[in-house]
C-alpha positions in Angstrom: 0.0 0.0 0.0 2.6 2.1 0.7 4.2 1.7 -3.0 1.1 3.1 -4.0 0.9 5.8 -2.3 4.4 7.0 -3.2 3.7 6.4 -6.9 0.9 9.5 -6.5 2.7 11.4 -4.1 5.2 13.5 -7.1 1.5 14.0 -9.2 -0.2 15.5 -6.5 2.4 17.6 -5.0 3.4 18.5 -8.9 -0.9 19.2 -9.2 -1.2 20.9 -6.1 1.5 23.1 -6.7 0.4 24.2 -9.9 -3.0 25.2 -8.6 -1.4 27.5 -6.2 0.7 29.1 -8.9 -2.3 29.9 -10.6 -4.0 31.2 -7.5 -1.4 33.5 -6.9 -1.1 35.3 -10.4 -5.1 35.3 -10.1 -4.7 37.3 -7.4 -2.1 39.5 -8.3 -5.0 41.0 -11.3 -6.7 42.9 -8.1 -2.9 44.2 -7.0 -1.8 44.9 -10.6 -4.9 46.9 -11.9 -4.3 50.3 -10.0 -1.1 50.5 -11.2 -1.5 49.5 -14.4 -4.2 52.4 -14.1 -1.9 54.6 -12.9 0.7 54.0 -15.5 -1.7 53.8 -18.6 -3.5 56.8 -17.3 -6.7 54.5 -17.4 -10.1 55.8 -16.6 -12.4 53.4 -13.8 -14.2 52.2 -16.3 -11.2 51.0 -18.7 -9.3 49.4 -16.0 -12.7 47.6 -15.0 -12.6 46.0 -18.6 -9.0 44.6 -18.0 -10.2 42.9 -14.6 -13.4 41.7 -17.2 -11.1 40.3 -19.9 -9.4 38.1 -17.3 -12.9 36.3 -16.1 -14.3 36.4 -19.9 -11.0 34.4 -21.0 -11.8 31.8 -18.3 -15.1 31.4 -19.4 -13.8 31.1 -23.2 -11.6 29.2 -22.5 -14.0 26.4 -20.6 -15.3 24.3 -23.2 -12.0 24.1 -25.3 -10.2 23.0 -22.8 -13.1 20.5 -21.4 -12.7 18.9 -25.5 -8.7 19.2 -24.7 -8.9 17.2 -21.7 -11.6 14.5 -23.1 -9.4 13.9 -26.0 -5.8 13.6 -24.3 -6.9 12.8 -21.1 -5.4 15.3 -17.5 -2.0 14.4 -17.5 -1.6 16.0 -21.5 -4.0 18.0 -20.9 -2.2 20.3 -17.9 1.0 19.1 -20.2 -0.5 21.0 -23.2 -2.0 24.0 -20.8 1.3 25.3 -19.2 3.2 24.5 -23.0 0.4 26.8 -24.7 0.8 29.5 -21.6 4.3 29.3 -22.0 4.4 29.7 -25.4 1.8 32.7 -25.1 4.1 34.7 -22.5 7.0 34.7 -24.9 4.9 35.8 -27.9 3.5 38.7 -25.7 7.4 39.6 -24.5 8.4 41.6 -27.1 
């Protein structure tokens, strides 16, 4: 029982960890805005349409990702999620 156990101790650790990554730089959006307000000289109501595009992509994002994860199962499915955010990031780092 105990091989068991060790054999899904890495995954979840590896899982868990990635859930709080993404809970942090969710929560740094509500940190970020008034600065970026402040920098960009943004009005209330455009710096309320940044915080809006962040929830909007999650909800677009839903029901590929539910096809992504039927088809290649979890495992390449958070594979292929972090390579695609990756990937993302160093096309918006110009």
């Amino acid at each position: 029982m105990t091989k068991t156990k060790n054999n899904y101790l890495l995954p979840f650790i590896l899982v868990t960890s990635l859930f709080f990554l993404w809970g942090i730089a969710n929560n740094l959006n509500g940190i970020l805005i008034p600065h970026l307000r402040k920098a960009l000289q943004l009005s209330n109501m455009q710096s309320t349409f940044v915080d809006t595009a962040v929830y909007l992509a999650y909800f677009l994002a839903a029901i590929p990702a539910g096809i992504n994860l039927k088809k290649f199962g979890y495992k390449k499915g958070i594979i292929n999620t972090k390579y695609f955010s990756w990937d993302s990031s160093l096309s918006d780092a110009d």
